[in-house]
VMD Tcl script that draws the C-alpha trace (Angstrom):
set ca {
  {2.89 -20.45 -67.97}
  {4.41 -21.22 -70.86}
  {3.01 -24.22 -73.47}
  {6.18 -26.64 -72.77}
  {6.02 -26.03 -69.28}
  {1.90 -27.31 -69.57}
  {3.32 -30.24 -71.38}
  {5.86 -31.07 -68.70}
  {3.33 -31.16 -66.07}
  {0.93 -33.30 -68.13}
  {3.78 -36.28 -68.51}
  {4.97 -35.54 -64.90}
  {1.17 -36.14 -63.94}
  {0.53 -39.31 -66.36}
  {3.73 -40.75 -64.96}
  {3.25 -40.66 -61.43}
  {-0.10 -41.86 -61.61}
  {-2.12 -39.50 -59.92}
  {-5.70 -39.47 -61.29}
  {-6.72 -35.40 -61.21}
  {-3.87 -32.61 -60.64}
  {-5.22 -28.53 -60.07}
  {-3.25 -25.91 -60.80}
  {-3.93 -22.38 -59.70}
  {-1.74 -19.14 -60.24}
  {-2.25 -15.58 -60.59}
  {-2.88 -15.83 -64.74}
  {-4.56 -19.58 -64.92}
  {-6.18 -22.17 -63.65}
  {-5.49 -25.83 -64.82}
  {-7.25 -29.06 -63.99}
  {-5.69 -32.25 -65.29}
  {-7.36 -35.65 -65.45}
  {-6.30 -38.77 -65.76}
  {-7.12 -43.06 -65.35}
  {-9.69 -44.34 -67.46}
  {-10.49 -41.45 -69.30}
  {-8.32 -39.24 -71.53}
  {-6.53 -36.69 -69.56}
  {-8.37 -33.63 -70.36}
  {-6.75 -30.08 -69.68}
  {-9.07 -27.24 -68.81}
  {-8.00 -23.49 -68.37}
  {-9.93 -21.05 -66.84}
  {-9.08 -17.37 -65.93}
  {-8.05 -17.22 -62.21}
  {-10.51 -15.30 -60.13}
  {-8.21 -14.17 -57.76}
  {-4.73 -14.46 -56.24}
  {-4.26 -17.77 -54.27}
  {-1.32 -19.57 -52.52}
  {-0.78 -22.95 -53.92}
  {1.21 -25.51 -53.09}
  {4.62 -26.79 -55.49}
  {3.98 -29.32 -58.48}
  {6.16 -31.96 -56.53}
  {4.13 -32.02 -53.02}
  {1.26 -33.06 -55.35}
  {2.85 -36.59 -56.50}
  {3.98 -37.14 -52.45}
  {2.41 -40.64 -51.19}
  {-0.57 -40.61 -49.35}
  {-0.25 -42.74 -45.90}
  {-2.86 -44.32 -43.70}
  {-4.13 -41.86 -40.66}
  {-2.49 -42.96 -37.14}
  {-4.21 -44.90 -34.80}
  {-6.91 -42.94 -32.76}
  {-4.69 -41.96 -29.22}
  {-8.24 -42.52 -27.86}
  {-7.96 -45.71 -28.14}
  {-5.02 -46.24 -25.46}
  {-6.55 -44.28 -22.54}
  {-4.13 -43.19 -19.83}
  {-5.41 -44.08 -15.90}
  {-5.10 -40.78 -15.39}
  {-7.37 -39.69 -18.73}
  {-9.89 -42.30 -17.56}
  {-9.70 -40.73 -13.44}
  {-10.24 -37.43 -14.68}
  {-13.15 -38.20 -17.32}
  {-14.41 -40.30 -13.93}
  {-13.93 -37.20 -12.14}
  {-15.86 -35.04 -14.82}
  {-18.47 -37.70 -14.78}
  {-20.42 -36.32 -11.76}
  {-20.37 -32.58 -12.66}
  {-24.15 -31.70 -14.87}
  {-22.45 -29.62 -17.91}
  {-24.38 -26.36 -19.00}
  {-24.30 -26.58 -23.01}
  {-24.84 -23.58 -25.37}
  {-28.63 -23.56 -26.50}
  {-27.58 -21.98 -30.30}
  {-24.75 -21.15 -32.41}
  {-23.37 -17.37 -31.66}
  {-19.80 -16.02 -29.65}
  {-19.80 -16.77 -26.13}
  {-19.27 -13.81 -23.98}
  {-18.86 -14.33 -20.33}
  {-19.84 -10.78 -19.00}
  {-22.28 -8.33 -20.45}
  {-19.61 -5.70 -21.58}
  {-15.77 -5.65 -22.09}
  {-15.24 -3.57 -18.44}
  {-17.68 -5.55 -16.56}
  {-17.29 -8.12 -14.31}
  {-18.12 -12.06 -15.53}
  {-21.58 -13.46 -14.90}
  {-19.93 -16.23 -12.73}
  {-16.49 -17.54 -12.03}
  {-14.74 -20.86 -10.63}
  {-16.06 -21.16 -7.54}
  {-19.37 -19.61 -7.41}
  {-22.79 -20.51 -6.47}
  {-25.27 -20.41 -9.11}
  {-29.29 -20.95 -8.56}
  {-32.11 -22.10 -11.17}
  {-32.10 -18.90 -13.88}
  {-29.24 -16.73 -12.46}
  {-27.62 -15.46 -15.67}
  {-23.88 -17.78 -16.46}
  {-23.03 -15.85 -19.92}
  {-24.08 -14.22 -23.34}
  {-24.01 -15.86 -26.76}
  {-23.96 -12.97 -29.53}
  {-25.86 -14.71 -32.87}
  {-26.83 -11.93 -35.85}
  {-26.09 -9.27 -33.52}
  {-28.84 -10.08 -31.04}
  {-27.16 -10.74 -27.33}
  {-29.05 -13.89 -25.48}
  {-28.79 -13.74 -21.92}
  {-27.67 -17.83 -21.27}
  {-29.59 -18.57 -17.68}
  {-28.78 -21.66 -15.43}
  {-31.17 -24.56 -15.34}
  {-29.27 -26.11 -12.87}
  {-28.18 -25.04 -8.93}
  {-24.69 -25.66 -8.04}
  {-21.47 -24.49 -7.98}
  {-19.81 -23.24 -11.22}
  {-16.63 -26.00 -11.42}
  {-14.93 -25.10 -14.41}
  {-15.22 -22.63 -17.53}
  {-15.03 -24.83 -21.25}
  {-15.09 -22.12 -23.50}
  {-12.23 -18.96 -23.65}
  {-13.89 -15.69 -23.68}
  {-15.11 -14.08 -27.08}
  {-15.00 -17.39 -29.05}
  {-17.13 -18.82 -31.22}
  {-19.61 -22.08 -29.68}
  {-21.58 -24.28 -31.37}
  {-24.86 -25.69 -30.99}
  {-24.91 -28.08 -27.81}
  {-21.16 -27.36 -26.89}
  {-20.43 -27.63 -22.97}
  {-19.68 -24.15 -21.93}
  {-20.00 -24.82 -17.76}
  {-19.54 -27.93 -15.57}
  {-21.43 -27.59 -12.76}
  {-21.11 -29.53 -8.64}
  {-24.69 -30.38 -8.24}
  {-24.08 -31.19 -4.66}
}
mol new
graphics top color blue
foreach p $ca { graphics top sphere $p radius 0.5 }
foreach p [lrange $ca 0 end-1] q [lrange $ca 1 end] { graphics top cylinder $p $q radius 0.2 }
display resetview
């Protein structure tokens, strides 16, 4: 990047009143500051090669976030959480991949459908290469599988809803 071309973006930047600007390429890095302070210009070796967005999407306004679409609940949304509401969910008890049969030519644990008793195996999470059998804590039958097969769960996440009756 050439010196005038630096200068350019500094006025561009001042004038469109933007308080801090980043600029990354292959060759440099440049952060430019601006408001109350003086608009300092820092260059620093890029580390490696990144994808950065144009100079112009930078000055582009910023707009207010839409209204939630929670917030105007469909009959139907509300039936079906209503619905949902009498099911006991099975949640993952740690952070790991979710694997609903013990190998990649096995059958699943258990499917739509199926009966399930007080520590009958329902999946696997994989965490640091250590499998955990997941058991059932609940008897029931298995209503509907949350979580796609060989994705990543979180702590708590529903993996199972489960009939109780």
């Amino acid at each position: 990047m050439k010196l005038t071309e630096i200068q350019d973006l500094i006025k561009f930047v001042s004038k469109s009143g933007v308080n801090e600007v980043e600029l990354e390429t292959k060759e440099i890095k440049i952060v430019i500051k601006t408001g109350k302070q003086a608009a300092p210009v820092m260059y620093q070796a890029a580390p490696a090669q990144i994808t950065t967005a144009p100079v112009q999407a930078i000055a582009a306004p910023v707009t207010a976030p839409a209204p939630a679409a929670a917030e105007t609940a469909t009959p139907a949304a509300t039936a079906a959480a209503a619905s949902e509401a009498k099911y006991i969910t099975i949640k993952s008890p740690m952070i790991g991949t979710f694997y609903r049969s013990a190998g990649p030519d096995k059958a699943p644990f258990v499917n739509v459908g199926d009966d399930i008793d007080t520590g009958k195996p329902v999946c696997i999470i994989e965490a640091m290469k250590l499998f955990n059998e997941i058991e059932s804590e609940v008897k029931g039958k298995i209503v509907k599988v949350l979580v796609n097969d060989a994705t990543p769960v979180e702590y708590d996440q529903p993996l199972f809803l489960v009939d109780p009756a």
